[in-house]
Structures are given as structure tokens and as C-alpha cells.
N, CA, C and O atoms as a GROMACS GRO file, in nm:
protein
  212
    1UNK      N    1   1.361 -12.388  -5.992
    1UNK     CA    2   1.293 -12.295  -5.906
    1UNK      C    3   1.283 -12.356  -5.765
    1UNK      O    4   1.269 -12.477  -5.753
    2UNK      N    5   1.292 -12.265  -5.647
    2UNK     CA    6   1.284 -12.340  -5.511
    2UNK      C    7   1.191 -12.380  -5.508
    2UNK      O    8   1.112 -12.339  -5.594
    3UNK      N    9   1.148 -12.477  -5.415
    3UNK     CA   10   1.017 -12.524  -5.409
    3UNK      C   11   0.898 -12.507  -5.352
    3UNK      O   12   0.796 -12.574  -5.368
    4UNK      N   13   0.929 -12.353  -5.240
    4UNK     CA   14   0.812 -12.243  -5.216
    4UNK      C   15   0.759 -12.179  -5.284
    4UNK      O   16   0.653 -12.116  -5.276
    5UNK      N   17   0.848 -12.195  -5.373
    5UNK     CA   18   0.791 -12.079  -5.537
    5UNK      C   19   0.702 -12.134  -5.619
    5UNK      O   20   0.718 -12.253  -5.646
    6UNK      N   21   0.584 -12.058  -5.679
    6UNK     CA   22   0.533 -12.132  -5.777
    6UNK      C   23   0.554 -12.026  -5.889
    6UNK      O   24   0.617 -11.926  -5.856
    7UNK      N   25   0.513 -12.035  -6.004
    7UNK     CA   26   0.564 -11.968  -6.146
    7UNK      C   27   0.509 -11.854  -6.149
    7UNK      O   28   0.559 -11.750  -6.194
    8UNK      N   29   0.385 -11.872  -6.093
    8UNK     CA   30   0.320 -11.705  -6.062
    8UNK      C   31   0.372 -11.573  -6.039
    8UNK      O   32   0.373 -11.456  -6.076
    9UNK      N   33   0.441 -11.713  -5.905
    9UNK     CA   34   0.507 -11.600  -5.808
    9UNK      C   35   0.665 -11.473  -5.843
    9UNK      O   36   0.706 -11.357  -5.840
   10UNK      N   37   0.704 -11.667  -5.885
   10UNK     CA   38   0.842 -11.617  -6.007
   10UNK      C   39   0.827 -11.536  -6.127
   10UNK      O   40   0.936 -11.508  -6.176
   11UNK      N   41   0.703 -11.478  -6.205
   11UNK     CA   42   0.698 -11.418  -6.271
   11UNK      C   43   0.642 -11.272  -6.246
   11UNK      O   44   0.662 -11.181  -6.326
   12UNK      N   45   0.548 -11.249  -6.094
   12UNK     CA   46   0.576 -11.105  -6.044
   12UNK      C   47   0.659 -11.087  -6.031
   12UNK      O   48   0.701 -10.987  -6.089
   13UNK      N   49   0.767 -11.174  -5.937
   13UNK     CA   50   0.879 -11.129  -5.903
   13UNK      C   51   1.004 -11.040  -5.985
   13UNK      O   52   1.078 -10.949  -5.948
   14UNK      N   53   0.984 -11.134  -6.146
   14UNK     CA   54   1.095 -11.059  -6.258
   14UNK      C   55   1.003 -10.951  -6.318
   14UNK      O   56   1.067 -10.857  -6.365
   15UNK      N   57   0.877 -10.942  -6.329
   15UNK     CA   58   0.799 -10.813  -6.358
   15UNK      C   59   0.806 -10.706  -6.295
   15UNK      O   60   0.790 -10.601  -6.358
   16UNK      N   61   0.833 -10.701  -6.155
   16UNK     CA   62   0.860 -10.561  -6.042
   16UNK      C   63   1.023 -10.572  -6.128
   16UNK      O   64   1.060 -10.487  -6.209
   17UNK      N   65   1.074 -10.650  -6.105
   17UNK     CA   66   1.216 -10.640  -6.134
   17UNK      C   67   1.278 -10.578  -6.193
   17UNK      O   68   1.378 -10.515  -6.158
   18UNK      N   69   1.200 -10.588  -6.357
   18UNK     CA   70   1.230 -10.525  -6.487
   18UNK      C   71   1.162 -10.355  -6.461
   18UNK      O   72   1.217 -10.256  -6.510
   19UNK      N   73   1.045 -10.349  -6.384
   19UNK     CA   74   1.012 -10.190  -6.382
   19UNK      C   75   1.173 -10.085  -6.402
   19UNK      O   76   1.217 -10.016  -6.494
   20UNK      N   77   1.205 -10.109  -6.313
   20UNK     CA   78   1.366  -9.998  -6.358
   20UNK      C   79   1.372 -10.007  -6.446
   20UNK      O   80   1.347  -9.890  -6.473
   21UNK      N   81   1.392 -10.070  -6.577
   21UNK     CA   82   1.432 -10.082  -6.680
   21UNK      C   83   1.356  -9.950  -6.776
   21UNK      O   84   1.404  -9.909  -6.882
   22UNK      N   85   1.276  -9.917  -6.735
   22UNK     CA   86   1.156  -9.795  -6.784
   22UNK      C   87   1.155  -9.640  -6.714
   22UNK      O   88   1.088  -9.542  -6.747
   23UNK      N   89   1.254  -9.654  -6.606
   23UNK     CA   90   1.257  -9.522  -6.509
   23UNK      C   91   1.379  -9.478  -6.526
   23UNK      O   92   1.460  -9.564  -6.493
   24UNK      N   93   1.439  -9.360  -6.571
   24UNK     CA   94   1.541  -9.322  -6.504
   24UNK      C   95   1.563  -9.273  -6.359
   24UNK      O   96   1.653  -9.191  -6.339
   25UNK      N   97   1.502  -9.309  -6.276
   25UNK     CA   98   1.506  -9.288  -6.132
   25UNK      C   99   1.623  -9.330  -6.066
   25UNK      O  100   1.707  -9.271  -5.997
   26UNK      N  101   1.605  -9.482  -6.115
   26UNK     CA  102   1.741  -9.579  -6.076
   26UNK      C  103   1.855  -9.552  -6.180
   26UNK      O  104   1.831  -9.573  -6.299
   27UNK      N  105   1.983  -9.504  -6.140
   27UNK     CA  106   2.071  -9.435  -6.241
   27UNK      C  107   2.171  -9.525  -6.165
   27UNK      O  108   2.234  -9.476  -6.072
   28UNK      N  109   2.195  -9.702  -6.211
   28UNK     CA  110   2.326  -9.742  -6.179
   28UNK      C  111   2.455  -9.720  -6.259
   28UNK      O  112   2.448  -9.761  -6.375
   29UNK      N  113   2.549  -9.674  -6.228
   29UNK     CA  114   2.681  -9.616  -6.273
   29UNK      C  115   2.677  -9.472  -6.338
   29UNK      O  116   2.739  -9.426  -6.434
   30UNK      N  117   2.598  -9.425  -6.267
   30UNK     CA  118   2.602  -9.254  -6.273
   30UNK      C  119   2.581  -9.170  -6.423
   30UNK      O  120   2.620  -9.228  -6.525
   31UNK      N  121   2.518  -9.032  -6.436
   31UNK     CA  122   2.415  -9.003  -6.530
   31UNK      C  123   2.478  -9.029  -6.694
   31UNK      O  124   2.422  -9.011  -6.801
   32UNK      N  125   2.623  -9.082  -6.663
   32UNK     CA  126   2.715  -9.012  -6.808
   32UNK      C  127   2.700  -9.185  -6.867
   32UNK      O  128   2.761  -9.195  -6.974
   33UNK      N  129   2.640  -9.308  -6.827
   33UNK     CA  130   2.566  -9.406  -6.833
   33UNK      C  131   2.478  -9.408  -6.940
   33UNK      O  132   2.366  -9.360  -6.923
   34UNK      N  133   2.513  -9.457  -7.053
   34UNK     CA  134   2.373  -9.452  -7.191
   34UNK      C  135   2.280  -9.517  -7.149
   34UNK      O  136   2.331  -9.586  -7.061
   35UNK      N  137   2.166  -9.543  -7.155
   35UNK     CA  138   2.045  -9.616  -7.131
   35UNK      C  139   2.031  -9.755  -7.174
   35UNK      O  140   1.974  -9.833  -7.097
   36UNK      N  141   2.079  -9.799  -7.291
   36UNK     CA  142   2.153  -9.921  -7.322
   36UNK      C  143   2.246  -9.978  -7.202
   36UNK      O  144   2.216 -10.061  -7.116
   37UNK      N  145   2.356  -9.914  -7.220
   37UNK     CA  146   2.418  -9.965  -7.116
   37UNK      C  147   2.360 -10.000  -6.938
   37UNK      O  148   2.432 -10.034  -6.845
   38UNK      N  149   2.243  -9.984  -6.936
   38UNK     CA  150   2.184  -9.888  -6.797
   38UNK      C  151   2.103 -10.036  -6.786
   38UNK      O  152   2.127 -10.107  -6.689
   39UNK      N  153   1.991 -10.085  -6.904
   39UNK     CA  154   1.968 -10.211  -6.920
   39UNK      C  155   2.030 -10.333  -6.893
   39UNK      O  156   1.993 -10.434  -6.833
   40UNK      N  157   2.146 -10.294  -6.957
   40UNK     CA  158   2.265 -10.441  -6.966
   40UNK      C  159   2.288 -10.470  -6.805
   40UNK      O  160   2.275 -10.581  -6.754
   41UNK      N  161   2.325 -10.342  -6.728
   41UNK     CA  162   2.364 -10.375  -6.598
   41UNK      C  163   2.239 -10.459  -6.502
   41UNK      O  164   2.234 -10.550  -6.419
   42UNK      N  165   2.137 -10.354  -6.580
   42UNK     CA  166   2.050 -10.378  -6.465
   42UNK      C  167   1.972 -10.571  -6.476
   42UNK      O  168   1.940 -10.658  -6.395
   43UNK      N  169   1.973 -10.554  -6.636
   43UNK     CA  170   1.905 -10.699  -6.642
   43UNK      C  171   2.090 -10.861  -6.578
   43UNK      O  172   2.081 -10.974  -6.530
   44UNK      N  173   2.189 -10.794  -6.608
   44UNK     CA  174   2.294 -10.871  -6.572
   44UNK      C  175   2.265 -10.918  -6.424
   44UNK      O  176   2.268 -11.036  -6.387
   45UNK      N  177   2.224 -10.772  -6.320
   45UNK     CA  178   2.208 -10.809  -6.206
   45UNK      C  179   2.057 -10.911  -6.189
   45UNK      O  180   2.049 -11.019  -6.129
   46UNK      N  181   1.990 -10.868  -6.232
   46UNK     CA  182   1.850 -10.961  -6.178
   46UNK      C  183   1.877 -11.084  -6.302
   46UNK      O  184   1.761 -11.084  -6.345
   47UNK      N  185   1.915 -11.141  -6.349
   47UNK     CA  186   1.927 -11.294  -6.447
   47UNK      C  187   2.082 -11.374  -6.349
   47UNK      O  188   2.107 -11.492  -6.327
   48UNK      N  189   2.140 -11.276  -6.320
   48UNK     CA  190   2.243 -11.348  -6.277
   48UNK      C  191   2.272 -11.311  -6.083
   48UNK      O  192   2.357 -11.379  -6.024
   49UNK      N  193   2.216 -11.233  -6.029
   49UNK     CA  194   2.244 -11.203  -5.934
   49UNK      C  195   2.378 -11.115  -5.862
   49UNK      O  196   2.465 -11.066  -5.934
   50UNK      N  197   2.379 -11.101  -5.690
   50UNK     CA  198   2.456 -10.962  -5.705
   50UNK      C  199   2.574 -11.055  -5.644
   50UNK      O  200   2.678 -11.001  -5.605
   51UNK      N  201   2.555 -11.231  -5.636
   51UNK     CA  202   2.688 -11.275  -5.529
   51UNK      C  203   2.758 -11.380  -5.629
   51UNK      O  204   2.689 -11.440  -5.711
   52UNK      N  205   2.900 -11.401  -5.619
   52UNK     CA  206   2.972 -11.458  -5.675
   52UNK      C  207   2.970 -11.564  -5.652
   52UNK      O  208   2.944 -11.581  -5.533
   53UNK      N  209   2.993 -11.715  -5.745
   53UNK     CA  210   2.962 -11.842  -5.679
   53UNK      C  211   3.076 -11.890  -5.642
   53UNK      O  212   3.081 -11.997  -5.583
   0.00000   0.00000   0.00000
């Protein structure tokens, strides 16, 4: 963890995070997207991030 961060902080942070995971509001890869699949993307992006190393 960086070292401005404390665990608190890091754990609102993945709690707002995961909210999408409960809305269909956020519809990444468009409506024909199972909800399963809708998870996978969304938790892939926030555990792993959106930039290539």
C-alpha cells in the first residue's frame, strides 16, 4: 500500500468501488452483457487496474 494510505482509507476506497457491482446503471460492454459477466469485468478492472505494465 502507498504510504499516504492507511487501511481505512484503502478499504472505503474498494467499498465505493464495488457499489457498481449492485446497480445496473453502470452497463460495461453493453445491455446483451449477463450480470455475471458484468462483475467479472468490473471487479478485473478495480483488483487489477485500467493500465498495462
Amino acid at each position: 500500500m502507498r504510504g499516504q494510505l492507511d487501511a481505512k482509507q484503502a478499504a472505503a476506497f474498494y467499498i465505493t468501488s464495488l457499489s457498481p457491482l449492485f446497480s445496473r446503471f453502470h452497463r460495461i460492454g453493453g445491455p446483451e452483457v449477463t450480470q455475471t459477466e458484468q462483475i467479472e469485468q468490473l471487479l478485473d478492472m478495480i483488483m487489477h487496474g485500467l493500465v498495462a505494465d
